[in-house]
mmJSON file of the N, C-alpha and C atoms, coordinates in Angstrom:
{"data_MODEL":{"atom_site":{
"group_PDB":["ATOM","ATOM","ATOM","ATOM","ATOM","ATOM","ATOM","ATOM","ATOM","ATOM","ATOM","ATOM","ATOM","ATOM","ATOM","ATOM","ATOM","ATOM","ATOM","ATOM","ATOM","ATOM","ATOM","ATOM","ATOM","ATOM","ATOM","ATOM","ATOM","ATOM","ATOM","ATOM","ATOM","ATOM","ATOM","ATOM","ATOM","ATOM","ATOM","ATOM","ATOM","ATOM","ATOM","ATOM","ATOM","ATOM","ATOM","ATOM","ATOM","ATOM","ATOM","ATOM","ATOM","ATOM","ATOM","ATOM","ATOM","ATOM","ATOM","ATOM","ATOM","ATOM","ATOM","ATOM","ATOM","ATOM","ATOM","ATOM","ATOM","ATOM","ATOM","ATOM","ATOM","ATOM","ATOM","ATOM","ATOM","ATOM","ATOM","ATOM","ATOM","ATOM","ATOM","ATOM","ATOM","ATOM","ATOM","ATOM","ATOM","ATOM","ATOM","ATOM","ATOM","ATOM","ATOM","ATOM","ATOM","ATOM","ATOM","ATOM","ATOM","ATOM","ATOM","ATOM","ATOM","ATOM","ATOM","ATOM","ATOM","ATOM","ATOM","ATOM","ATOM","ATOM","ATOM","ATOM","ATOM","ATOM","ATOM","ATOM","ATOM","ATOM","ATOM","ATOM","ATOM","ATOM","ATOM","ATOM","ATOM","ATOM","ATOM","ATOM","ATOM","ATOM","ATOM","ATOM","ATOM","ATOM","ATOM","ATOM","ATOM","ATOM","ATOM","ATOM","ATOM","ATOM","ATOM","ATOM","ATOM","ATOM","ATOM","ATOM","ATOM","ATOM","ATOM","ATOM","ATOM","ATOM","ATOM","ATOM","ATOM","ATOM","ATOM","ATOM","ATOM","ATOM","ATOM","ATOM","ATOM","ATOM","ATOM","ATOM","ATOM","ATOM","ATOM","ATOM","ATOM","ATOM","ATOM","ATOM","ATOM","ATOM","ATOM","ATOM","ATOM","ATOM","ATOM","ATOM","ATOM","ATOM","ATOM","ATOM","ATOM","ATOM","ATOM","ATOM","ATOM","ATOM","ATOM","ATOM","ATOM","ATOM","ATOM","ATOM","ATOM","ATOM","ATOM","ATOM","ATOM","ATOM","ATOM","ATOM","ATOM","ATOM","ATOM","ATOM","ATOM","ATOM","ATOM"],
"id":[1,2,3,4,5,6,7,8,9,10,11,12,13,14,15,16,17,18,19,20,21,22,23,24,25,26,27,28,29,30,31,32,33,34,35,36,37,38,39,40,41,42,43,44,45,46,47,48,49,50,51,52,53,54,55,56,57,58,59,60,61,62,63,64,65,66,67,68,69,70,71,72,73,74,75,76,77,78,79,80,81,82,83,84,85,86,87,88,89,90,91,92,93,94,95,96,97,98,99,100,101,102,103,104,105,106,107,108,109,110,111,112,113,114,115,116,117,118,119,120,121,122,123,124,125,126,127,128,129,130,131,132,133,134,135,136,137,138,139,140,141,142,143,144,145,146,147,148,149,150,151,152,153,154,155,156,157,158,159,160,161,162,163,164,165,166,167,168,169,170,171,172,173,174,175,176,177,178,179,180,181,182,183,184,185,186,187,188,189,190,191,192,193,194,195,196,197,198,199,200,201,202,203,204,205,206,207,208,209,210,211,212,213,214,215,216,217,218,219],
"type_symbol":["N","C","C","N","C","C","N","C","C","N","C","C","N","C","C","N","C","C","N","C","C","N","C","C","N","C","C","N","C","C","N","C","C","N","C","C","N","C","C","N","C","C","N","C","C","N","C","C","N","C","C","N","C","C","N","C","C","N","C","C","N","C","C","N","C","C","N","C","C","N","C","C","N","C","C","N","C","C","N","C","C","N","C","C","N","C","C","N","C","C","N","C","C","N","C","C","N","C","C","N","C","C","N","C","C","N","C","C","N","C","C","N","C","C","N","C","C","N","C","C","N","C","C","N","C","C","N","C","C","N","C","C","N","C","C","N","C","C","N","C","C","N","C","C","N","C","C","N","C","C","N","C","C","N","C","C","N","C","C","N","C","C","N","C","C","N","C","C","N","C","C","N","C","C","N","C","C","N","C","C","N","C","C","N","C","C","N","C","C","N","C","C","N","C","C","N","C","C","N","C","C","N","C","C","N","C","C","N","C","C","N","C","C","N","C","C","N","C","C"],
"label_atom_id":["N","CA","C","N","CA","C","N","CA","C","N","CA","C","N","CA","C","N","CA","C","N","CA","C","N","CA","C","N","CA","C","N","CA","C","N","CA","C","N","CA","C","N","CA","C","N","CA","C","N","CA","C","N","CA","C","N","CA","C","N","CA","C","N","CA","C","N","CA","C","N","CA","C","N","CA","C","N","CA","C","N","CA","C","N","CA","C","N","CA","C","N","CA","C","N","CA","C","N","CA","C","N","CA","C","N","CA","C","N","CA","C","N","CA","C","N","CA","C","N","CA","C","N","CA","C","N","CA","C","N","CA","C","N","CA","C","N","CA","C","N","CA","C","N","CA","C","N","CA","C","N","CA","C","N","CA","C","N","CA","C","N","CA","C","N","CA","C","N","CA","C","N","CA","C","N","CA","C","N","CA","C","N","CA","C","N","CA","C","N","CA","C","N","CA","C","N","CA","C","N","CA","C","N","CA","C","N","CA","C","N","CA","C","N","CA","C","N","CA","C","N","CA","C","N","CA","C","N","CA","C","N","CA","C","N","CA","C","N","CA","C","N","CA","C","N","CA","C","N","CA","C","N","CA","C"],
"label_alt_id":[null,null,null,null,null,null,null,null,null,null,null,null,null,null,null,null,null,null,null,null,null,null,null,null,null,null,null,null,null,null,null,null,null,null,null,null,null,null,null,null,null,null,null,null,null,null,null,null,null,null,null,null,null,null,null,null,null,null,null,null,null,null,null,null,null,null,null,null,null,null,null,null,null,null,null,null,null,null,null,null,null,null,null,null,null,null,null,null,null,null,null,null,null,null,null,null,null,null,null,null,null,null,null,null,null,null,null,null,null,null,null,null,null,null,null,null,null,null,null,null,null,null,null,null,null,null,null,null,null,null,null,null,null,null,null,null,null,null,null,null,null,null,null,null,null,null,null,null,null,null,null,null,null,null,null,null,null,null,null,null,null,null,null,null,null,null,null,null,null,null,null,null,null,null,null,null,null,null,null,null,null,null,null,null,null,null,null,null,null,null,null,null,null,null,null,null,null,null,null,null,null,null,null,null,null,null,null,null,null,null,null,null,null,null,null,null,null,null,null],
"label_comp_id":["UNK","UNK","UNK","UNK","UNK","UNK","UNK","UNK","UNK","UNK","UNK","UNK","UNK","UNK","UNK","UNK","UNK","UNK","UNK","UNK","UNK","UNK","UNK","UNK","UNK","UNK","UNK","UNK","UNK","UNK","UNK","UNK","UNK","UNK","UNK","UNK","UNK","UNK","UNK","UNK","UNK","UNK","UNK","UNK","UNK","UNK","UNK","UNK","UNK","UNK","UNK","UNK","UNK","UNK","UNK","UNK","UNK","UNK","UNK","UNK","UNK","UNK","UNK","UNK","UNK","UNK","UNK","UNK","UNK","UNK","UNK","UNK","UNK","UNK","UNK","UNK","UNK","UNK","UNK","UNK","UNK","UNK","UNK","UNK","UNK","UNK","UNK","UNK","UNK","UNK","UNK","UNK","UNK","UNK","UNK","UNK","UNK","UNK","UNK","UNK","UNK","UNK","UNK","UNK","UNK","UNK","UNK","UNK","UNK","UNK","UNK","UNK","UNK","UNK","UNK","UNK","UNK","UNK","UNK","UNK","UNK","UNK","UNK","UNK","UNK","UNK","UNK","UNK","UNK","UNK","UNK","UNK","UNK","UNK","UNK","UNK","UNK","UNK","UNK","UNK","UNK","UNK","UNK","UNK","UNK","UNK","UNK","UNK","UNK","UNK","UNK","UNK","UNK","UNK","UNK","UNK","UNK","UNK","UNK","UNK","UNK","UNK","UNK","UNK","UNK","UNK","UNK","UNK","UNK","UNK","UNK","UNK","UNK","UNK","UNK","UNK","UNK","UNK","UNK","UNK","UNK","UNK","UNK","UNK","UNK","UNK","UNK","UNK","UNK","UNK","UNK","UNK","UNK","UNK","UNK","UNK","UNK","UNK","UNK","UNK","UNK","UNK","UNK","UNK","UNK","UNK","UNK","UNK","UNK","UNK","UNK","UNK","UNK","UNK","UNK","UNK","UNK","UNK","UNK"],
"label_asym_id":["A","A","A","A","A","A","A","A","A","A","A","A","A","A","A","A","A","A","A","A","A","A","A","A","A","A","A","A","A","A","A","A","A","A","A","A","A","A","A","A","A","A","A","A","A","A","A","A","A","A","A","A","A","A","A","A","A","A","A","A","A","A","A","A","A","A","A","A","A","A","A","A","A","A","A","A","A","A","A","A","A","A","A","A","A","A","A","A","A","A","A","A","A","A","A","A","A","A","A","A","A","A","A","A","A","A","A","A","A","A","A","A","A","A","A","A","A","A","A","A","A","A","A","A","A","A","A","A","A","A","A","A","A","A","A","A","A","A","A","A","A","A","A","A","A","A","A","A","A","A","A","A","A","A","A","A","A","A","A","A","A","A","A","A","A","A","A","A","A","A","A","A","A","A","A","A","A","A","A","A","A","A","A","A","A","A","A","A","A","A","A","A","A","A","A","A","A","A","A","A","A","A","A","A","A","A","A","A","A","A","A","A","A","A","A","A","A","A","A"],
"label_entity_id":["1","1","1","1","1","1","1","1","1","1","1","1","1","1","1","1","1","1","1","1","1","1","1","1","1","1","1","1","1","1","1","1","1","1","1","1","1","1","1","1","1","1","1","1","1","1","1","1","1","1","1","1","1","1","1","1","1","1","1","1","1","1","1","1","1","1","1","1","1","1","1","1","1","1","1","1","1","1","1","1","1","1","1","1","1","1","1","1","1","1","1","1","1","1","1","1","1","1","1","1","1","1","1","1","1","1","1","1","1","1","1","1","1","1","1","1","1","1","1","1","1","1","1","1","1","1","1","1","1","1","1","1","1","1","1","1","1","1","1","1","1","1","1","1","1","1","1","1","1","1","1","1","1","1","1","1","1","1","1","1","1","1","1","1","1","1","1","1","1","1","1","1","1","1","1","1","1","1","1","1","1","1","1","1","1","1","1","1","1","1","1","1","1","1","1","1","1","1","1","1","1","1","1","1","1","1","1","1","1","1","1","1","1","1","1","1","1","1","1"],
"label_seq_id":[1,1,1,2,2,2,3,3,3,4,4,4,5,5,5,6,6,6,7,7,7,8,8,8,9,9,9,10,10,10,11,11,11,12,12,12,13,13,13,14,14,14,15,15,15,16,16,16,17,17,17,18,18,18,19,19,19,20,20,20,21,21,21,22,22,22,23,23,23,24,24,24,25,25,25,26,26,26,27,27,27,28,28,28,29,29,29,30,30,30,31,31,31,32,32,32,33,33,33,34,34,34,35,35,35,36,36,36,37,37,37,38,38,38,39,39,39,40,40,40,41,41,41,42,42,42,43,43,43,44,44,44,45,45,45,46,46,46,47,47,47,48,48,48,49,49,49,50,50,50,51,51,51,52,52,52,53,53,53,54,54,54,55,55,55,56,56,56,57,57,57,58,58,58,59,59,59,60,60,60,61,61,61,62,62,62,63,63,63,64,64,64,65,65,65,66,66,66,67,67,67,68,68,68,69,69,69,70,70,70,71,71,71,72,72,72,73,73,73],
"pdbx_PDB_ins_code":[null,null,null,null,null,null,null,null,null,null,null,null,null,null,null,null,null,null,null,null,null,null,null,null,null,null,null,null,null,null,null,null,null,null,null,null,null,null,null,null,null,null,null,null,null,null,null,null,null,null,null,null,null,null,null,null,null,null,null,null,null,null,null,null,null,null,null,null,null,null,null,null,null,null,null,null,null,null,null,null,null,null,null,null,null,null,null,null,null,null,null,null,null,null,null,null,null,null,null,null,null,null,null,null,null,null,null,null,null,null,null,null,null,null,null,null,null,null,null,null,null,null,null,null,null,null,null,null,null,null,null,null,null,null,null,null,null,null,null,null,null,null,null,null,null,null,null,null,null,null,null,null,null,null,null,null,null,null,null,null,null,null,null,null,null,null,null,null,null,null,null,null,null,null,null,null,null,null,null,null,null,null,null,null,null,null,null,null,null,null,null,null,null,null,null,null,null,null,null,null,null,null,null,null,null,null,null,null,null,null,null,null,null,null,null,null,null,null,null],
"Cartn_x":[-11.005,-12.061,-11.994,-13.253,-13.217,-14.048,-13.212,-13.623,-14.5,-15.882,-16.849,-16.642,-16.453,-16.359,-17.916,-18.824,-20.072,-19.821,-21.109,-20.94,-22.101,-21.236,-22.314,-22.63,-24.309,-24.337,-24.739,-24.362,-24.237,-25.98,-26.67,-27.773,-27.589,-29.303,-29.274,-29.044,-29.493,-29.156,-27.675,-26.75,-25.472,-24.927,-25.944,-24.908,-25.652,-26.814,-27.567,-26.466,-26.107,-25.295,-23.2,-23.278,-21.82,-21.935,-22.792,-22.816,-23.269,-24.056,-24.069,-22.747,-22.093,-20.79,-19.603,-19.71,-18.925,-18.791,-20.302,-20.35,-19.515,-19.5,-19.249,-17.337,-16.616,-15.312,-14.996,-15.613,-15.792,-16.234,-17.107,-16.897,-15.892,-15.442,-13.933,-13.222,-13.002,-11.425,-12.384,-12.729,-13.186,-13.008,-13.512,-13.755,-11.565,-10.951,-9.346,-8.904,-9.226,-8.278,-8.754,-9.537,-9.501,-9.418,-7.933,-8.043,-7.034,-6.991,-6.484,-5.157,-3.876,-2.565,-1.768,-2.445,-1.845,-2.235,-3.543,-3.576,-2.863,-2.435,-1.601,0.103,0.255,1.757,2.731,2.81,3.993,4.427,3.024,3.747,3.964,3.485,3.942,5.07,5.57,6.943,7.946,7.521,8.493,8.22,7.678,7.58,8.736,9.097,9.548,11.467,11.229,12.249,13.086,12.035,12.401,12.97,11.716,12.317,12.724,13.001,13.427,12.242,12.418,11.277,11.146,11.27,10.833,10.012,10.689,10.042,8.15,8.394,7.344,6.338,6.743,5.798,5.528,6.181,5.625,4.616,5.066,3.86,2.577,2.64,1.405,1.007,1.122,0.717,0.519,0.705,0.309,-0.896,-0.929,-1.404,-2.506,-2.087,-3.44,-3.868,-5.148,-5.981,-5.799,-5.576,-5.508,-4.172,-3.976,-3.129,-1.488,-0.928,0.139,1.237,1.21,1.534,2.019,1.746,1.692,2.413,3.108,4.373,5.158,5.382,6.494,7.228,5.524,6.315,6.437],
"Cartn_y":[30.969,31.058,29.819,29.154,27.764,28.145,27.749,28.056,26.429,26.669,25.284,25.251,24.536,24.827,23.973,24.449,24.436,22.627,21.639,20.566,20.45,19.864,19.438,18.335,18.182,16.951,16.738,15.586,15.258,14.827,15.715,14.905,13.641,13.323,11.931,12.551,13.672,14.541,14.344,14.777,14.84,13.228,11.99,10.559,10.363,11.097,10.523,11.363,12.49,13.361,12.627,12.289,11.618,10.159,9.644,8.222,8.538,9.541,9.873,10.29,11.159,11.384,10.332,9.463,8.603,7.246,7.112,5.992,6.121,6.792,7.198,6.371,7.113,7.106,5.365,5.065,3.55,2.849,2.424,2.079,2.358,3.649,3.741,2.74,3.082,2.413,0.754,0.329,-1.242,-1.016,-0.432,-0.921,-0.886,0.153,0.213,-0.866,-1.769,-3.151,-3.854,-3.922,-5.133,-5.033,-3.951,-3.468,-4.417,-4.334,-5.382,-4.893,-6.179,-5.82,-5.636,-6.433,-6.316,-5.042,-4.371,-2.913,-2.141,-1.673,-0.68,-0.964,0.396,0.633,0.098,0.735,0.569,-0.85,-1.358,-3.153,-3.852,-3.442,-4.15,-3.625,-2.365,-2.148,-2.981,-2.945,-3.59,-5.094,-5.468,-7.32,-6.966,-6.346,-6.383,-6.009,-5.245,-5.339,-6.326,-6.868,-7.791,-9.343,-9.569,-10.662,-10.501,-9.312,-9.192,-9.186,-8.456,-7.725,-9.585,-10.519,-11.861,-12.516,-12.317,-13.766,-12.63,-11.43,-10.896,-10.758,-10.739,-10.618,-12.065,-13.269,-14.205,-15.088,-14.152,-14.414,-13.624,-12.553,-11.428,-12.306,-13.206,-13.781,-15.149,-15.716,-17.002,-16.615,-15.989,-15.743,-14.586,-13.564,-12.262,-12.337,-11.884,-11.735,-10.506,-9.969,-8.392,-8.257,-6.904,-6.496,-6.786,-7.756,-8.549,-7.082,-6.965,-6.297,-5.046,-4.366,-2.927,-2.572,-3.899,-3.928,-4.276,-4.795,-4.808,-3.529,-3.073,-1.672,-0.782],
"Cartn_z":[47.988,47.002,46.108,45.739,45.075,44.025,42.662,41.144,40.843,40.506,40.149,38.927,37.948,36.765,36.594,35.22,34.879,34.621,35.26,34.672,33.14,32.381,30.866,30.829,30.275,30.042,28.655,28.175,26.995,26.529,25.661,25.687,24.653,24.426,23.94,22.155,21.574,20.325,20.114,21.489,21.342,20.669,21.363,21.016,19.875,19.435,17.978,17.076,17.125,16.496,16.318,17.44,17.114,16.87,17.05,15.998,14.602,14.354,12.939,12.108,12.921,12.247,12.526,13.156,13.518,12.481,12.779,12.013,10.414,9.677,7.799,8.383,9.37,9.626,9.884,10.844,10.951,9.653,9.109,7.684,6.955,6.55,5.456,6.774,8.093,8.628,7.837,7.978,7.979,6.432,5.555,4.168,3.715,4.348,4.396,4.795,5.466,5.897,5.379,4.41,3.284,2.0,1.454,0.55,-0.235,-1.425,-2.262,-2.364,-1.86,-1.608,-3.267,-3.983,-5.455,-6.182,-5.814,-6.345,-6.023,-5.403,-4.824,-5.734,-6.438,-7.251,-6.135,-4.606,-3.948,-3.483,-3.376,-2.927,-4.267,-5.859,-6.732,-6.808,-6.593,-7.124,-6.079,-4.575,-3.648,-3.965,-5.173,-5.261,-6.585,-7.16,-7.974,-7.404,-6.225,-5.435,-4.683,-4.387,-3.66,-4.542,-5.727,-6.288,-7.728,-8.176,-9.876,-10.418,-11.449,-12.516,-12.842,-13.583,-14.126,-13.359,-11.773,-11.067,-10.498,-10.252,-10.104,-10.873,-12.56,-13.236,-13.639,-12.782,-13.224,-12.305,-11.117,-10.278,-10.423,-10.643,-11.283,-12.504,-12.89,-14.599,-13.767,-12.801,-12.082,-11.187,-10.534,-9.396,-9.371,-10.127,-10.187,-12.016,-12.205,-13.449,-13.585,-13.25,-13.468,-14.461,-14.81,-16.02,-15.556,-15.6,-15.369,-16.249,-17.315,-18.343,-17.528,-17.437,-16.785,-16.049,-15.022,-14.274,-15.259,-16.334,-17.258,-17.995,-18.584,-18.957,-18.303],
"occupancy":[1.0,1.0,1.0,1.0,1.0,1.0,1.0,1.0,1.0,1.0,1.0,1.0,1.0,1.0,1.0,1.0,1.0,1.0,1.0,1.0,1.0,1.0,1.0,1.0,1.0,1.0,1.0,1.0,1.0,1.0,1.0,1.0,1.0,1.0,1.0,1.0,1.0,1.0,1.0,1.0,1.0,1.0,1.0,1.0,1.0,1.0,1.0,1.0,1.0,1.0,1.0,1.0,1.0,1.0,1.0,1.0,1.0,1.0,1.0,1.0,1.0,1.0,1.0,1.0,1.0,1.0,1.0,1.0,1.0,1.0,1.0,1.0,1.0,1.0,1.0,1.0,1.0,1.0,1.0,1.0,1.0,1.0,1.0,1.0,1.0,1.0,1.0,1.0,1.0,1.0,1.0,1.0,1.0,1.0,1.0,1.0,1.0,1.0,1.0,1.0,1.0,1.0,1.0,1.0,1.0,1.0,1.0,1.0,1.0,1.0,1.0,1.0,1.0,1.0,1.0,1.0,1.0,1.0,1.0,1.0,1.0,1.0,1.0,1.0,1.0,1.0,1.0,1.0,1.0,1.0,1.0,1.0,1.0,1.0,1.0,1.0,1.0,1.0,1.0,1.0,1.0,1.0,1.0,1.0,1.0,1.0,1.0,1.0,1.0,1.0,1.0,1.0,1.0,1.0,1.0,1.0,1.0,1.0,1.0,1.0,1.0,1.0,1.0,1.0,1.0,1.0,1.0,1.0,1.0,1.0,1.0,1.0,1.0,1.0,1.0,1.0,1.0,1.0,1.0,1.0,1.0,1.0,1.0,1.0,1.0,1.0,1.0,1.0,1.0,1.0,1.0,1.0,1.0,1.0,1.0,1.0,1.0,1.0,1.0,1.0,1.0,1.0,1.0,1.0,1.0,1.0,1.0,1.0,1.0,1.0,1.0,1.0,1.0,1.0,1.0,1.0,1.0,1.0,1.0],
"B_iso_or_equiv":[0.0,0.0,0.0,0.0,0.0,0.0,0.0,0.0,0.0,0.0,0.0,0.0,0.0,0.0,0.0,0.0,0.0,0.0,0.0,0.0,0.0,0.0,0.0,0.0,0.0,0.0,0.0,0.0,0.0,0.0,0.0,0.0,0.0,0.0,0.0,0.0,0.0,0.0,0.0,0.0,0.0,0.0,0.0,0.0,0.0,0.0,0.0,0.0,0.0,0.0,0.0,0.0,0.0,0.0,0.0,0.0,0.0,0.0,0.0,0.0,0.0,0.0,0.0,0.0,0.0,0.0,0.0,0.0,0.0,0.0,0.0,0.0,0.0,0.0,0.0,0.0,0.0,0.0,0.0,0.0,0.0,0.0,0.0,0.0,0.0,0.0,0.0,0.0,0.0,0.0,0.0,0.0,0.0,0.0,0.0,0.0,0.0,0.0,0.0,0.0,0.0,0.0,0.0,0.0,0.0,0.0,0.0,0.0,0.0,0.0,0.0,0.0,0.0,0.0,0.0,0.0,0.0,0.0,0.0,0.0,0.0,0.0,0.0,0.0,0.0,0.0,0.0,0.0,0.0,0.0,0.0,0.0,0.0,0.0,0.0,0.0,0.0,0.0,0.0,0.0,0.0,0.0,0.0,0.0,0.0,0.0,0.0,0.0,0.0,0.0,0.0,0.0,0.0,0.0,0.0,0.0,0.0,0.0,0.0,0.0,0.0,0.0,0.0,0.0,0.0,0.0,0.0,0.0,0.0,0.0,0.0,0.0,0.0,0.0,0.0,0.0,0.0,0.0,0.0,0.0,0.0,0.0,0.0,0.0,0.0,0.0,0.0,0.0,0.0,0.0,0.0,0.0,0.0,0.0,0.0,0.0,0.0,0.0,0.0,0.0,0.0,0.0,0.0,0.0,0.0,0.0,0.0,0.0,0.0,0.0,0.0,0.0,0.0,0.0,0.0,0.0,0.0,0.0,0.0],
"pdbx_formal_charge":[null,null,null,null,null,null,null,null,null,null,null,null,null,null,null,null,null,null,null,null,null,null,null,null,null,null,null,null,null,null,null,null,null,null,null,null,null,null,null,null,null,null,null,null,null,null,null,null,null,null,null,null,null,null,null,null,null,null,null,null,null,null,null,null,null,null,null,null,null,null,null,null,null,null,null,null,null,null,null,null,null,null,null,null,null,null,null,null,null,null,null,null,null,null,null,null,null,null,null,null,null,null,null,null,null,null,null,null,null,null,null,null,null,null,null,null,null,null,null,null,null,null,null,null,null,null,null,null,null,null,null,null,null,null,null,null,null,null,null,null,null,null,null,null,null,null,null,null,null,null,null,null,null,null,null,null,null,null,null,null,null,null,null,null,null,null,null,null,null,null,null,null,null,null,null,null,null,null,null,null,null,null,null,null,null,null,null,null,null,null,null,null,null,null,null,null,null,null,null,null,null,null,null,null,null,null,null,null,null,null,null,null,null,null,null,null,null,null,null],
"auth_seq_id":[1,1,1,2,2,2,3,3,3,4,4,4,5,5,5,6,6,6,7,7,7,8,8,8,9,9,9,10,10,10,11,11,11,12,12,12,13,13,13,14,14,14,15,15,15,16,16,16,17,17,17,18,18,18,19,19,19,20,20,20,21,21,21,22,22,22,23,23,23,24,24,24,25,25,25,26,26,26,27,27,27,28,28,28,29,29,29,30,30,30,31,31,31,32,32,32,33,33,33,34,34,34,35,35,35,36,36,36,37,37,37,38,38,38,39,39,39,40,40,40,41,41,41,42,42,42,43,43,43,44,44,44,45,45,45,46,46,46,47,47,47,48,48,48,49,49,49,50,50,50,51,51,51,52,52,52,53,53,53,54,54,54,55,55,55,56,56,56,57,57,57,58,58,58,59,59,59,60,60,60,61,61,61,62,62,62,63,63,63,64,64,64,65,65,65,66,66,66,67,67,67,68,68,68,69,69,69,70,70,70,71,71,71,72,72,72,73,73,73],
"auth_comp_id":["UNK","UNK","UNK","UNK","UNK","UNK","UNK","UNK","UNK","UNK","UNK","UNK","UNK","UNK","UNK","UNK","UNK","UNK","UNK","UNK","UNK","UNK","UNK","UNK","UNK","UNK","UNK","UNK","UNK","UNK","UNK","UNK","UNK","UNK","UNK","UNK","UNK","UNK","UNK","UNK","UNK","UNK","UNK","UNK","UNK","UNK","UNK","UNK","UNK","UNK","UNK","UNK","UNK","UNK","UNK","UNK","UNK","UNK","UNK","UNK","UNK","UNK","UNK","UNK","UNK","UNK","UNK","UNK","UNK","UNK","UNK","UNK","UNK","UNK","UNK","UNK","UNK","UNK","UNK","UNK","UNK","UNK","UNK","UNK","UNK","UNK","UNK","UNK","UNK","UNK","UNK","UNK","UNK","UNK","UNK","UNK","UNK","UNK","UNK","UNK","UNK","UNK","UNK","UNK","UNK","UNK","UNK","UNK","UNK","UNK","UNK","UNK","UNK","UNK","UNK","UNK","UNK","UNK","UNK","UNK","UNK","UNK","UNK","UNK","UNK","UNK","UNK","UNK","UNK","UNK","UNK","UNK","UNK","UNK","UNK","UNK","UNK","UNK","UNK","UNK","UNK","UNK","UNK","UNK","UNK","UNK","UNK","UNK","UNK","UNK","UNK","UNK","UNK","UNK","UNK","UNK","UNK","UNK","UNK","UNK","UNK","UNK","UNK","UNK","UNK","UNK","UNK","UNK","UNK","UNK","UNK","UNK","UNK","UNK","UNK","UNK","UNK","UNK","UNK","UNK","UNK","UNK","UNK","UNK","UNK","UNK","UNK","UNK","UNK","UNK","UNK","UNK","UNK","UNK","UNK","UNK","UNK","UNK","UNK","UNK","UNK","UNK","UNK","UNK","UNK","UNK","UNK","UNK","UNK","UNK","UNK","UNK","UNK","UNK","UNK","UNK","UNK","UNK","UNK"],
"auth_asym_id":["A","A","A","A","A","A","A","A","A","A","A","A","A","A","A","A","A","A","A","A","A","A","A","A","A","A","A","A","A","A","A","A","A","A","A","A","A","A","A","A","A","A","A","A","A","A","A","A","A","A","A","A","A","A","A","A","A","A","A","A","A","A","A","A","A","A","A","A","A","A","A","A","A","A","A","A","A","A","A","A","A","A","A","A","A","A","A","A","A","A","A","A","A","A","A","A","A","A","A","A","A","A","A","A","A","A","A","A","A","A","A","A","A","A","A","A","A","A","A","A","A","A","A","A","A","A","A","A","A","A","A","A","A","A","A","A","A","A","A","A","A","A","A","A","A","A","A","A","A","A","A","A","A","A","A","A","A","A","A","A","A","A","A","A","A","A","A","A","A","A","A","A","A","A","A","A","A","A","A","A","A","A","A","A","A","A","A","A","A","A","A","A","A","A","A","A","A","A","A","A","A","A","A","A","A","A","A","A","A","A","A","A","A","A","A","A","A","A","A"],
"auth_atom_id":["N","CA","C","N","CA","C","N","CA","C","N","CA","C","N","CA","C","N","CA","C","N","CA","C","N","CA","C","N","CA","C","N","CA","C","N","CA","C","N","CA","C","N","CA","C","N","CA","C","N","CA","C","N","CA","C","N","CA","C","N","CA","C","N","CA","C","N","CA","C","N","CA","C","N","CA","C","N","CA","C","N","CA","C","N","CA","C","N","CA","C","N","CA","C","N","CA","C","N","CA","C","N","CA","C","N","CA","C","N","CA","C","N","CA","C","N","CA","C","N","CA","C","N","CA","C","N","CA","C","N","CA","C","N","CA","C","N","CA","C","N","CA","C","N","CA","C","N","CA","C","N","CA","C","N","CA","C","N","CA","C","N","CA","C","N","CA","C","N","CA","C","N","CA","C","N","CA","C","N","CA","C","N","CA","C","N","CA","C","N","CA","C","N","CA","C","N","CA","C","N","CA","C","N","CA","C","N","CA","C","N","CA","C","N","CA","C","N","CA","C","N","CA","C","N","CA","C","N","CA","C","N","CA","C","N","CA","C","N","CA","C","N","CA","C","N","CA","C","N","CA","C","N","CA","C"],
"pdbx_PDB_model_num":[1,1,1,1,1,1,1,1,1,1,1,1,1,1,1,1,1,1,1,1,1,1,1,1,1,1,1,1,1,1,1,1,1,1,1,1,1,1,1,1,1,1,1,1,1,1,1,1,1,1,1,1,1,1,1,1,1,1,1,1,1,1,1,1,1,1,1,1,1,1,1,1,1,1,1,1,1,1,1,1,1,1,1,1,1,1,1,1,1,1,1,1,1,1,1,1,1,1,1,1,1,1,1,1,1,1,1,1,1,1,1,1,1,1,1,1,1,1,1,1,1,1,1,1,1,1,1,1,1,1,1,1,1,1,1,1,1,1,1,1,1,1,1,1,1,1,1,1,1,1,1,1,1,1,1,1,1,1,1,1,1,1,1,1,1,1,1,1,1,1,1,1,1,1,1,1,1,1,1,1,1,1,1,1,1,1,1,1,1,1,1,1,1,1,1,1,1,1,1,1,1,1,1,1,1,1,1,1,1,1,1,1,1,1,1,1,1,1,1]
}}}
């Protein structure tokens, strides 16, 4: 005895329907890889790891406009 299993086909609703929901996910991944490495707490704290609270906040006060300050206190 041979079991057919039902074939589906995907209509054209189905690819208007998953590029609609697809698309929103694709934008965040793309708008996520160009996110600003100095915002983020965990890579200022690992700059501060890596080269001492002085030389980091003296590159945050050379190098970024943003609130230099804030990693001090």
């Amino acid at each position: 005895m041979k079991v057919q299993l039902p074939v589906t086909r995907f209509s054209a609703l189905g690819y208007v329907a998953l590029a609609g929901l697809g698309a929103p996910l694709l934008v965040l991944a793309l708008v996520g890889v160009f996110s600003r490495y100095a915002a983020d707490d965990y890579c200022t704290a690992a700059q501060v790891h890596l080269a001492g609270i002085l030389e980091a906040e003296s590159r945050l006060y050379v190098g970024w406009s943003g609130r230099f300050t804030a990693t001090l206190l």
